[in-house]
C-alpha positions as CSV (number, residue, x, y, z in Angstrom):
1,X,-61.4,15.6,-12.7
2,X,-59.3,12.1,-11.9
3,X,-56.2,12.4,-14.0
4,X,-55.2,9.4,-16.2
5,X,-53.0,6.6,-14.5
6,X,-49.8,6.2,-15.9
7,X,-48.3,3.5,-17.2
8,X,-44.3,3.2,-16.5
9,X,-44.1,0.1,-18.6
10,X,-43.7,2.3,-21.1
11,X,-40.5,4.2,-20.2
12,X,-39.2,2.3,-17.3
13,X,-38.1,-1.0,-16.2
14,X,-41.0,-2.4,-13.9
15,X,-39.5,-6.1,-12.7
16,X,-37.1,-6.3,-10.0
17,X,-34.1,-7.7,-11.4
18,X,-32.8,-11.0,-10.8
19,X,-30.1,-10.6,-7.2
20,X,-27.1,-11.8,-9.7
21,X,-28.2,-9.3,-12.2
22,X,-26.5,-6.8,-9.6
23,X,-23.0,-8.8,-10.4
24,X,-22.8,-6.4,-13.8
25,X,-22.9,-3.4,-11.6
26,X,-21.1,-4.1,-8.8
27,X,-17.2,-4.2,-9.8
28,X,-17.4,-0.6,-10.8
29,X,-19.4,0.3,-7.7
30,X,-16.7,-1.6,-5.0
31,X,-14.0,0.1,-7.1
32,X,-15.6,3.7,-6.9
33,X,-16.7,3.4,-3.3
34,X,-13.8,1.9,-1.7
35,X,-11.7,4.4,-3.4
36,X,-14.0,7.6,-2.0
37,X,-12.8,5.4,0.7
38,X,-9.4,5.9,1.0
39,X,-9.3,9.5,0.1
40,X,-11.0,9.8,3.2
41,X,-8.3,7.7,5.1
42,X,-5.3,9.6,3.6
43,X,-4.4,10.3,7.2
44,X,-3.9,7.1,7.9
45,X,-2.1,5.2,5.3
46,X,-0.9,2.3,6.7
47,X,-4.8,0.7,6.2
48,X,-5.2,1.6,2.7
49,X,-2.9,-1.3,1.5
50,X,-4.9,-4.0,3.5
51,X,-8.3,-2.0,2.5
52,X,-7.3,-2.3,-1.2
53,X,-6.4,-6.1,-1.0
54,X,-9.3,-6.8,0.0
55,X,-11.3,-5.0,-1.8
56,X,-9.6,-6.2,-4.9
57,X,-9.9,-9.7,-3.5
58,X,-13.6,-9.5,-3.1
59,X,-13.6,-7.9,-7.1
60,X,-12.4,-11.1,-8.1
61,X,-15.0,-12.9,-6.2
62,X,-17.5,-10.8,-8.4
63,X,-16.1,-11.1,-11.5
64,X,-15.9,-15.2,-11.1
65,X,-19.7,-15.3,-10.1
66,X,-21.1,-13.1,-13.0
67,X,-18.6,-15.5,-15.5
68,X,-20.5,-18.4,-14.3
69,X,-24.0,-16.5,-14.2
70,X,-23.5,-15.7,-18.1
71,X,-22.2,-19.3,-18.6
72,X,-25.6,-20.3,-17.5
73,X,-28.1,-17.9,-18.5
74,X,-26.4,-16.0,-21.8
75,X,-25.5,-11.8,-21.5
76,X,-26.8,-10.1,-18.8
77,X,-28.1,-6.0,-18.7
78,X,-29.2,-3.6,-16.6
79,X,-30.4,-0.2,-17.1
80,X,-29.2,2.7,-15.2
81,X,-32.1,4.6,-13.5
82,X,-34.7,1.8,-14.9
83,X,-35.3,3.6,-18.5
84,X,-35.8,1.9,-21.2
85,X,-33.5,1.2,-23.9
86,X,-32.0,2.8,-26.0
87,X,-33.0,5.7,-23.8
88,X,-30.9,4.3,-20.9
89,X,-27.6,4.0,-20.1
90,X,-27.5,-0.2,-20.1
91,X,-24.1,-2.3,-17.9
92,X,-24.2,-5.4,-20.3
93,X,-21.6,-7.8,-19.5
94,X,-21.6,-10.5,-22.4
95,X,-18.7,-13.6,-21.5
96,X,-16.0,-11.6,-23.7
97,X,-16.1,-8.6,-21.0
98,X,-16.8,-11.0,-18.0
99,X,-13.8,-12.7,-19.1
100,X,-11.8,-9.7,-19.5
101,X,-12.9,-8.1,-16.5
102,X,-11.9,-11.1,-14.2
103,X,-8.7,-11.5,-15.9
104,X,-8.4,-7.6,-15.1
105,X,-9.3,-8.3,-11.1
106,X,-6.9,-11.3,-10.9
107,X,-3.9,-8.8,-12.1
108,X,-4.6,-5.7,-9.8
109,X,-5.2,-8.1,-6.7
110,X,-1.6,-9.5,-7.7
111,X,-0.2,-6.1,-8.0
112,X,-2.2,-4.8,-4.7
113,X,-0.3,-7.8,-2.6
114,X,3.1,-6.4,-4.3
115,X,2.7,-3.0,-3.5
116,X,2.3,-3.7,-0.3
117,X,6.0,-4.2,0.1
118,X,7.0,-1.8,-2.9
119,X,4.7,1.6,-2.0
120,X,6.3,4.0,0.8
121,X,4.4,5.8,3.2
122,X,5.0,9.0,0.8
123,X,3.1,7.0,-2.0
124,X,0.7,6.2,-0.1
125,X,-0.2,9.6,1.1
126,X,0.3,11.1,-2.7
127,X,-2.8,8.6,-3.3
128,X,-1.5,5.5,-5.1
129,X,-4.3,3.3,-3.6
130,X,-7.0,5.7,-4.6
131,X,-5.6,6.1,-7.8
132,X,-5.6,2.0,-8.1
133,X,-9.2,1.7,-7.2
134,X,-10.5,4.3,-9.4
135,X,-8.7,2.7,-12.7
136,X,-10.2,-0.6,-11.7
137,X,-13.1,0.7,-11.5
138,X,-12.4,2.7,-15.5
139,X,-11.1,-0.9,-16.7
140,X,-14.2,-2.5,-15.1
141,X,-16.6,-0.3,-16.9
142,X,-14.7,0.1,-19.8
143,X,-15.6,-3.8,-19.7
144,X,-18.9,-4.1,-18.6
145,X,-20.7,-1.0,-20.3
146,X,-23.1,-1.2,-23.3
147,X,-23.4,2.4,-24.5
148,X,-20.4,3.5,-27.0
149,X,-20.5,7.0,-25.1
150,X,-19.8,5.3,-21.8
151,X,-17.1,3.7,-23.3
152,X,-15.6,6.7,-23.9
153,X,-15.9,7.9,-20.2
154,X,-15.0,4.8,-18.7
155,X,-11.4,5.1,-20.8
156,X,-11.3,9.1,-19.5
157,X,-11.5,7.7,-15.9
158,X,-8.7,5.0,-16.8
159,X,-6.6,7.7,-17.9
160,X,-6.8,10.4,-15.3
161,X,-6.0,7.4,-12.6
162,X,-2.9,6.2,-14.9
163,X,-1.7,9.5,-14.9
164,X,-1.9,10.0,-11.4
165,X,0.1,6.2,-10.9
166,X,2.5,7.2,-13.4
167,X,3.8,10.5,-11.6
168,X,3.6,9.1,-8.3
169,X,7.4,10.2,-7.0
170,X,8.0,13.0,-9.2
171,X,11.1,12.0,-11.1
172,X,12.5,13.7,-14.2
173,X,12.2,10.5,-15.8
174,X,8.4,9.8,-14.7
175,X,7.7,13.2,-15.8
176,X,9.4,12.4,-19.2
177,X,7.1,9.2,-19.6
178,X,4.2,11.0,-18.2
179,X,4.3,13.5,-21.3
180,X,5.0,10.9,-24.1
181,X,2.3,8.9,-22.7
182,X,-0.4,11.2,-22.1
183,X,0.3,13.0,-25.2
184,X,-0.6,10.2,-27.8
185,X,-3.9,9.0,-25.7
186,X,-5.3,12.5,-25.3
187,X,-4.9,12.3,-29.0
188,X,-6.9,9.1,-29.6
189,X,-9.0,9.8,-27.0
190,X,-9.9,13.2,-28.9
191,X,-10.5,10.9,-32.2
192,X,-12.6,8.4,-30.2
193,X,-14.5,11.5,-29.0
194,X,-15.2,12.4,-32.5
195,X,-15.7,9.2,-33.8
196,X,-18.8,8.8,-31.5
197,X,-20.2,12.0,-31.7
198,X,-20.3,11.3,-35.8
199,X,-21.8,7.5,-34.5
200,X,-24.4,9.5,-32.7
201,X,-25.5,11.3,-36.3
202,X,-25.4,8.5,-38.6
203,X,-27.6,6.1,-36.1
204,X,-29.3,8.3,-33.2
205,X,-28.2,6.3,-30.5
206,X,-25.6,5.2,-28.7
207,X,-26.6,1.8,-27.4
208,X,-24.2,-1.3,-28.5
209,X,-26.8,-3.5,-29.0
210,X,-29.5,-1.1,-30.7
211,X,-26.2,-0.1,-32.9
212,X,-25.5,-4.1,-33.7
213,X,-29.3,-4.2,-35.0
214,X,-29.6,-1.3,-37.0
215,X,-26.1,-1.3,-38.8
216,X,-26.8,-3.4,-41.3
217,X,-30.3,-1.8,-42.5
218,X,-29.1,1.2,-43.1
219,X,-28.3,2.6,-46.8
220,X,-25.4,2.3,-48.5
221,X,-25.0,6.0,-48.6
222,X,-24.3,5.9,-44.5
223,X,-20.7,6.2,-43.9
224,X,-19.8,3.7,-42.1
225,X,-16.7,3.3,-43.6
226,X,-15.3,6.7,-42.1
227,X,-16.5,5.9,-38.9
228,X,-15.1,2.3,-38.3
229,X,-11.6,3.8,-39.6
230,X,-11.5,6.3,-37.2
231,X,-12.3,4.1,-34.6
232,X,-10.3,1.8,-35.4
233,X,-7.6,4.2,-35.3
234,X,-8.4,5.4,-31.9
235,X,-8.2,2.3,-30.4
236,X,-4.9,1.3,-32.2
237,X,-3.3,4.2,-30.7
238,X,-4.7,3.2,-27.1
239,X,-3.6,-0.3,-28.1
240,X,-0.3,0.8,-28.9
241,X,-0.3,-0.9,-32.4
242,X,2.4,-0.1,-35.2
243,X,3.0,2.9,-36.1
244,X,1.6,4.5,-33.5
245,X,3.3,1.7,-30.6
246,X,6.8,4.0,-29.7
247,X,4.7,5.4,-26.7
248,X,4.3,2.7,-25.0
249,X,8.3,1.3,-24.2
250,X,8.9,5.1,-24.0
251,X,7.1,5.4,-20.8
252,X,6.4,1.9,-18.9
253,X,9.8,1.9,-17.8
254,X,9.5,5.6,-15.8
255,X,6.9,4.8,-13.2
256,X,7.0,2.1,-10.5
257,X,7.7,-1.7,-11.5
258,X,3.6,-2.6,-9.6
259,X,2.4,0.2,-11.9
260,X,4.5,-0.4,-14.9
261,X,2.9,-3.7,-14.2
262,X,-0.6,-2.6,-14.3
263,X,-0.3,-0.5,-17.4
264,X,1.1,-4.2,-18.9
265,X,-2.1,-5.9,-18.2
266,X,-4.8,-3.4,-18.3
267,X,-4.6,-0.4,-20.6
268,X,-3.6,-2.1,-23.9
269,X,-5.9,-4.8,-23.2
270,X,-8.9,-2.3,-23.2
271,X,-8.0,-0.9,-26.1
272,X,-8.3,-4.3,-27.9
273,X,-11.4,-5.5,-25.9
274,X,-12.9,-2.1,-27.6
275,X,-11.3,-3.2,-31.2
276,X,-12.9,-6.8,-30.9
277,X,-16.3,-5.0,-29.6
278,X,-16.6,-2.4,-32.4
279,X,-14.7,-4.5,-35.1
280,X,-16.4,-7.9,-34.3
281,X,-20.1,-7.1,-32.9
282,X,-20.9,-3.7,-34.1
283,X,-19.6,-3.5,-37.8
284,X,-18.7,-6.9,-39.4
285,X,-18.9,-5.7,-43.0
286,X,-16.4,-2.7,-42.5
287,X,-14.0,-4.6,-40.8
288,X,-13.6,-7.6,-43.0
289,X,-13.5,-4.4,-45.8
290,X,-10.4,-3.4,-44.2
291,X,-9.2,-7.4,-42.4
292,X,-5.8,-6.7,-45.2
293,X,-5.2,-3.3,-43.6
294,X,-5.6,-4.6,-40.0
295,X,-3.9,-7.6,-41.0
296,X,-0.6,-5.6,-42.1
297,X,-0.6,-3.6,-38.8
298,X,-0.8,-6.7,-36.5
299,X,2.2,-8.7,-39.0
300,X,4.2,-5.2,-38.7
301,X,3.0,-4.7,-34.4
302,X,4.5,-8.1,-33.9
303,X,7.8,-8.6,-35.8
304,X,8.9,-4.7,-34.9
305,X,7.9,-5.4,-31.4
306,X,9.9,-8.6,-31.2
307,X,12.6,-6.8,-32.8
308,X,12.3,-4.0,-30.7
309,X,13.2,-6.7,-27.6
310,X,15.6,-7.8,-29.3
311,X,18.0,-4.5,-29.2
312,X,17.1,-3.2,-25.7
313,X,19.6,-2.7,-23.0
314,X,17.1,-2.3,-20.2
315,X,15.0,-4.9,-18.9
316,X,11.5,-2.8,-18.3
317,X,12.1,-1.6,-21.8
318,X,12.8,-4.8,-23.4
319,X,9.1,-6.1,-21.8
320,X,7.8,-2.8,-23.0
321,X,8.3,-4.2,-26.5
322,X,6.6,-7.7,-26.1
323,X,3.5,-6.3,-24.6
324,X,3.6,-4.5,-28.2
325,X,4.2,-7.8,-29.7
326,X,1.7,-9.3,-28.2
327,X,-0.9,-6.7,-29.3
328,X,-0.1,-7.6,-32.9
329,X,-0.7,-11.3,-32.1
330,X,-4.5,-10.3,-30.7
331,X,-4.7,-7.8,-33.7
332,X,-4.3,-10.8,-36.3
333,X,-7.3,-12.3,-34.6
334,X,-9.1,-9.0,-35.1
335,X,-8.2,-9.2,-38.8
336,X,-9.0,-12.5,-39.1
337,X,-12.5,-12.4,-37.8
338,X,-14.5,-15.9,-37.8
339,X,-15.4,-17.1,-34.5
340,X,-12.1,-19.3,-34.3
341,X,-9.7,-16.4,-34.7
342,X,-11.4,-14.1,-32.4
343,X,-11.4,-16.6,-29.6
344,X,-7.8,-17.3,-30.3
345,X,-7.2,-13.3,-30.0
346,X,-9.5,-13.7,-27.0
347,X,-7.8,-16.3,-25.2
348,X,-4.3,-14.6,-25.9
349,X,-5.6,-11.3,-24.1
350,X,-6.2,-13.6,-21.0
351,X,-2.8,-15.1,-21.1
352,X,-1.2,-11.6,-21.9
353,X,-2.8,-10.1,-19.0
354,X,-1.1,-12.4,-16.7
355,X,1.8,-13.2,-17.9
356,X,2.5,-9.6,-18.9
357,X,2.2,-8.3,-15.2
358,X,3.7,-11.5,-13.5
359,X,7.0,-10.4,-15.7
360,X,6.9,-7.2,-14.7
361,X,7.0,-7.8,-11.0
362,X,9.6,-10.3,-11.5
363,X,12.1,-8.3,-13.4
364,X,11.4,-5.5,-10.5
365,X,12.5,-8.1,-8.2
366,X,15.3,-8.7,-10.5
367,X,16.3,-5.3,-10.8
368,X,16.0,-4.9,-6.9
369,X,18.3,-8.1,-6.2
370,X,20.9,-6.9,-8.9
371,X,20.8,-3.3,-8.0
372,X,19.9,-2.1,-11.7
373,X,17.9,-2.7,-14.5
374,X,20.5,-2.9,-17.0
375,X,20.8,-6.4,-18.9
376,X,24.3,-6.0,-19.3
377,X,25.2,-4.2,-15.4
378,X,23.2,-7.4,-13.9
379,X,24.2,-11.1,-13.6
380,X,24.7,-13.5,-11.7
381,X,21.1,-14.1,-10.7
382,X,20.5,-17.6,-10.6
383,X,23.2,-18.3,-8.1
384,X,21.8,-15.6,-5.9
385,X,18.2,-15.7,-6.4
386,X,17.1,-19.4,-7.5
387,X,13.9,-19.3,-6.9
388,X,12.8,-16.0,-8.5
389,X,14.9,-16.9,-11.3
390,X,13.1,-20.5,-11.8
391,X,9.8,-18.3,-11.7
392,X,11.1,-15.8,-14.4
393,X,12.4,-18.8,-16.2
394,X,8.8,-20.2,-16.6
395,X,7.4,-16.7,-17.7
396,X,10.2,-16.1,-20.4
397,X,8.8,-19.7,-21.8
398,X,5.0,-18.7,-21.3
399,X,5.5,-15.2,-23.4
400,X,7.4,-17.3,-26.0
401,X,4.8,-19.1,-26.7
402,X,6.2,-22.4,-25.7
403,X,4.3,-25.8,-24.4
404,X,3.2,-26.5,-22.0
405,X,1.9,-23.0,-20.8
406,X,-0.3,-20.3,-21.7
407,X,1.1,-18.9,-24.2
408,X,1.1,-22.1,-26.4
409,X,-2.2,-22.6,-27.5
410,X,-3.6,-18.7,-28.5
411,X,-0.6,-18.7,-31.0
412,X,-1.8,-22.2,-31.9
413,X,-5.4,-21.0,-32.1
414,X,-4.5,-18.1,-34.3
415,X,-2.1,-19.9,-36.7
416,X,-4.8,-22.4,-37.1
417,X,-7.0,-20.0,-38.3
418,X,-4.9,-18.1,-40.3
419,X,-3.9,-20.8,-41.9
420,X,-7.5,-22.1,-42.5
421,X,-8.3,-19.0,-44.3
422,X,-5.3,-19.1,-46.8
423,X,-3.4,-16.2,-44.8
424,X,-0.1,-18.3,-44.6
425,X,2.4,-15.0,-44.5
426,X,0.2,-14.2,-40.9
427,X,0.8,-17.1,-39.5
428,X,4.2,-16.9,-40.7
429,X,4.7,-13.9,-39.0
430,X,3.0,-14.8,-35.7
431,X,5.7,-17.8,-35.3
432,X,8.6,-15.3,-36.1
433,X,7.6,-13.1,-33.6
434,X,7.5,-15.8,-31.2
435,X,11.1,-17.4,-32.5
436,X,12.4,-13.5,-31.8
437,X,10.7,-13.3,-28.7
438,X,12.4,-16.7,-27.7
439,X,16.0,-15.3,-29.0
440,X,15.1,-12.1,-26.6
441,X,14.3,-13.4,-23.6
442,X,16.5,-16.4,-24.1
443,X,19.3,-13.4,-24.3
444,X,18.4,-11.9,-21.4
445,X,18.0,-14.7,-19.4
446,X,21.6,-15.8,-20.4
447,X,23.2,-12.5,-19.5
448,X,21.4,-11.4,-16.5
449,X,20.2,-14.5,-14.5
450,X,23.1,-17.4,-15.4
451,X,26.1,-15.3,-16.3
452,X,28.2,-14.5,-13.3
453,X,27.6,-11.0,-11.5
454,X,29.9,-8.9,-13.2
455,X,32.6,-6.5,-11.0
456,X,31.0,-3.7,-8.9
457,X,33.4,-1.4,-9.9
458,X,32.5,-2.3,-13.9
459,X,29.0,-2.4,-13.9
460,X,28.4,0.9,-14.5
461,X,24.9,1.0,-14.8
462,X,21.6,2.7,-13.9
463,X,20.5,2.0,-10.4
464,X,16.8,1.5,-9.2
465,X,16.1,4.6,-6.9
466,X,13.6,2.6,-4.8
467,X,15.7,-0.5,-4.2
468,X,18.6,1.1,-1.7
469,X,20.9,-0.9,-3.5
470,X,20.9,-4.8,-3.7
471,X,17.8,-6.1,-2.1
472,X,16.5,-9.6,-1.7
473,X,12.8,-9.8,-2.9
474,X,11.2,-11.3,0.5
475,X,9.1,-14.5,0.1
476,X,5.8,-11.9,0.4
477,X,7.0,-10.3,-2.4
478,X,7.4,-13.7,-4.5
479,X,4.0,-15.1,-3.9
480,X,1.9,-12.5,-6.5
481,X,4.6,-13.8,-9.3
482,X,4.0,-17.1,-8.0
483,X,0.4,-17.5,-8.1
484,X,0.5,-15.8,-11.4
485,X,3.2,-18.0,-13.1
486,X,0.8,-21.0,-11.7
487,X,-2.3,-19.6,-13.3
488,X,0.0,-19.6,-17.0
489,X,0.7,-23.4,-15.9
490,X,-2.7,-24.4,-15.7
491,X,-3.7,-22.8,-18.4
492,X,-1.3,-24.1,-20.8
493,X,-1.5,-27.8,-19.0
494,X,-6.2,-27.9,-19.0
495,X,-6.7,-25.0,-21.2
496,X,-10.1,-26.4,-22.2
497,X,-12.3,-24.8,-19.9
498,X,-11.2,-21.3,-21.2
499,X,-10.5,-22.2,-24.8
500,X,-14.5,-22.9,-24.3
501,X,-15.1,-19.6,-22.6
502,X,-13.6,-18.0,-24.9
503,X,-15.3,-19.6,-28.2
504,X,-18.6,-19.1,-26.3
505,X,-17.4,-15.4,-26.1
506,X,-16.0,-15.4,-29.7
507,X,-19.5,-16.6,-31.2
508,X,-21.6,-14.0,-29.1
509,X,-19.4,-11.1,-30.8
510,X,-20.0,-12.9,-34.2
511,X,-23.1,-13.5,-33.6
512,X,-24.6,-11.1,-31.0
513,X,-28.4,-11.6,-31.6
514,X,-28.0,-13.5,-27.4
515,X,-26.6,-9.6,-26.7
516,X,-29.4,-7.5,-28.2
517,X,-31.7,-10.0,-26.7
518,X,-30.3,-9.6,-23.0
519,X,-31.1,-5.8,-23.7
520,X,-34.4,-5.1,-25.7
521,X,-35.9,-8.7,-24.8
522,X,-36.4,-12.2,-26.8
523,X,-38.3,-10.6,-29.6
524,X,-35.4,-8.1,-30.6
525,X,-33.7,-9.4,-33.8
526,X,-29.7,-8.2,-34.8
């Protein structure tokens, strides 16, 4: 008896996909791969600097062409093991995670080109390049995913490599940092856990675009409520929003200044990416529901951060505190919620990123050429180090918000629309936070970089264990802040090509009918 042919069409994918289809999939591959890599090379640590570099380098190269594939032909999916969705586990990269993802590669192949001067041998060998690869490759699929659950795993991989980064070296202080740090995200990572397992039950599914076409035909009964307020307390946490933010400037200070730098422009920005996903695309209603409650955390993120600059001693913990102010700023776009606002929170996350990290590594340079981290114990900077100073200079303007760079026009984005939507006390609060941020930096420029060095014998002051003592940052060392601090300049001097990346990103999370489309096909409807 002939059995019955079977047709695939049904359960599987049957087409080839397009060769820059692969450009979803392949960041998190490179990053996985080349990292299996250099465990395999722990022997021989003096290649696994030079490996990662390039590797990173060719990242970015990825990430550019899939922005400009889904500039010209909308989101892009593709199904893991060529099932069908929802039964599949889909990569969809829409321009709001292509944007984020590059922005992501740019930093860690900046960082990768510091640490090649900052890592020992003994890091090395303890695994700090693995460690890099594999959270790229969490912070690329954390990015690029389109199933909630993935989401989820993607942020467990991100965690279990910024662990290993952060204890790299072993010091009571590291350890200290470790424990405040892992504490609070094993805690939102439990409620994000929860909060997708009770997803799972309300919908049965776990597919972002399925979920964005479903959510609002379900009954009012559904409690969706419940589950967008867990989430979005998850994700706050991760973000380090207010009150859950005292984490965060309790441990970037503890690990290396390349890995304090990471955390700056990666980890909180993931956490926001997944607020503006699940906030924006997925559940509209019950976000606007709760836009006042969001819109007090972001107001109360940004002014206690600022303020929280303000009265810092230490320079790593004083930037600790802005990359919580500038998670309020991004918040206040979240609250917001039209397309205008969430491109301004959208654009800011780009500028963050680099600007963010760029400070980081120069204030490690700082604290290497001053021979401590202390605001006060430092000085004389500017005489002795003018051209690291003129870059930090630059940077202390961007992160203030100030023309003509980068971080000018998100804050002018976002008080445009918070204005437009009669939410004057926002915008209010986003240009105190950047007056205090001004007053912060401006103080620390003042005491650290033009004030003269003060006395050996009266400084007094913590010394940076992996600095030797006073150390001139070489020109190698300069060029990642460099290239960074240009990358703020053109921004803030032609911002217009990613202002209109990011509205194009801004109305496909408004609107996301472009997103189901890429995943279920032309006929699918939101």
């Amino acid at each position: 008896m002939a059995s019955s042919p079977i047709d695939l069409s049904l359960a599987l994918v049957t087409e080839a996909p397009d060769a820059a289809d692969w450009l979803v999939v392949l960041p998190v591959a490179l990053c996985i791969a080349t990292g299996a890599l250099m465990t395999m090379l722990r022997g021989r640590p003096s290649l696994q600097g030079w490996l990662a570099v390039l590797a990173l380098g060719v990242l970015v190269m990825l990430n550019i062409g899939l922005v400009f594939h889904i500039g010209a032909s909308g989101p892009v999916t593709m199904m893991v093991g060529r099932w069908l969705p929802p039964f599949g586990i889909a990569f969809t990269a829409d321009m709001t995670g292509a944007l984020f993802s590059l922005s992501a590669s740019v930093v860690a192949f900046a960082c990768a080109l510091h640490s090649l001067g900052d890592i020992s041998e003994t890091g090395r060998r303890h695994g700090f390049y693995p460690f890099l690869l594999l959270l790229m490759a969490g912070v690329s699929g954390a990015f690029l995913t389109g199933d909630i659950f993935n989401l989820y795993v993607w942020f467990e991989v991100l965690l279990i490599s910024s662990f290993g980064l952060l204890v790299i070296g072993s010091e009571h202080r590291q350890i200290d940092g470790a424990v405040k740090y892992g504490f609070l995200n094993l805690v939102a990572t439990t409620l994000f856990l929860i909060a997708t397992g009770y997803l799972y039950g309300i919908f049965g599914t776990l597919n972002m675009a399925d979920i964005a076409r479903k959510a609002g035909t379900l009954p009012d009964s559904a409690p969706l409520m419940t589950l967008v307020a867990l989430y979005l307390f998850a994700f706050a946490m991760k973000a380090a929003a207010f009150p859950v933010n005292f984490w965060l400037p309790a441990s970037y200070h503890t690990p290396r200044i390349v890995v304090s730098a990471l955390f700056a422009g990666l980890l909180t920005k993931v956490g926001v990416y997944a607020l503006l996903r699940i906030g924006v695309m997925l559940f509209p209603t019950e976000r606007e529901a709760l836009s006042t409650v969001i819109a007090v955390v972001a107001g109360f993120t940004m002014i206690t951060g600022a303020l929280g600059a303000l009265a810092q001693a230490d320079m790593r913990r004083l930037l600790g505190y802005l990359v919580v102010s500038g998670i309020g700023a991004m918040l206040a776009g979240l609250a917001l919620g039209g397309a205008d606002a969430v491109s301004g929170a959208i654009v800011y996350g780009v500028h963050s990123m680099l600007v963010m990290s760029a400070l980081y590594l120069a204030i490690g340079l700082a604290g290497r050429a001053a021979g401590t981290f202390s605001i006060g114990g430092a000085g004389g900077l500017w005489q002795r180090e003018l051209t690291l100073s003129a870059l930090t200079l630059v940077l202390f303007f961007s992160v203030s918000g100030l023309p003509p760079f980068s971080g000018f026009w998100p804050k002018l984005m976002l008080v445009k629309a918070a204005l437009a939507q009669g939410a004057g006390w926002l915008a209010a609060a986003l240009l105190v936070s950047g007056f205090l941020t001004t007053i912060a930096v401006g103080r620390l420029f003042l005491i650290a970089y033009w004030r003269p060095a003060p006395l050996a014998s009266s400084a007094g002051a913590e010394r940076d264990p992996s600095s030797g003592g006073r150390k001139r940052g070489s020109a190698a060392s300069l060029l990642p802040v460099f290239a960074l601090m240009l990358a703020s300049i053109g921004i803030g001097l032609y911002p217009e090509p990613l202002i209109a990346a990011a509205t194009t990103a801004a109305e496909g999370l408004v609107s996301p009918l472009a997103y189901v489309q890429s995943v279920f096909g032309t006929e699918a409807t939101p």
